[in-house]
C-alpha positions, 0 to 999 in steps of 0.5 A: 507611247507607240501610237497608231497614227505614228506607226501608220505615217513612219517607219523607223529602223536602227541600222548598223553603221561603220564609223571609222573602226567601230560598228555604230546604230544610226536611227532611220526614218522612212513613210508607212509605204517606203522600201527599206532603201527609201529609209535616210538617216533622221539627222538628215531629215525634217525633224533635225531642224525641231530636234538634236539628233545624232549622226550615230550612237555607239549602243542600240540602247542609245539609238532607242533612247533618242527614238523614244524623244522623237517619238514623244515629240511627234506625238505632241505635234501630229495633227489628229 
């Protein structure tokens, strides 16, 4: 699932975030060569225009499924 074209283009990270009181995991997206500042959360980026994406997920396993889809996703599009 993991392919070497999507893991030498993006890099993705799962970050804690507050919302309201509760600790959540929000689902980043960075280039191969960006500083993990660089990273914007993936419902502000291009792909939420193709994709629903969420703000936030109240579990990491939660943030890892969505992960899996953008994945799965890119794969069918990336051109070779």
């Amino acid at each position: 699932m993991f392919n070497k074209r999507v893991k030498k283009r993006f890099q993705f990270r799962l970050y804690r975030v507050r919302v309201g009181n509760a600790l959540h995991f929000q689902l980043r997206v960075g280039l191969g060569d960006d500083m993990p500042s660089d990273f914007i959360p993936v419902h502000r980026s291009a792909f939420a225009k193709h994709l629903p994406l969420e703000e936030s997920h109240p579990t990491a396993v939660d943030a890892h499924f969505e992960l899996s889809g953008l994945l799965a996703w890119m794969e069918e599009r990336l051109p070779g």
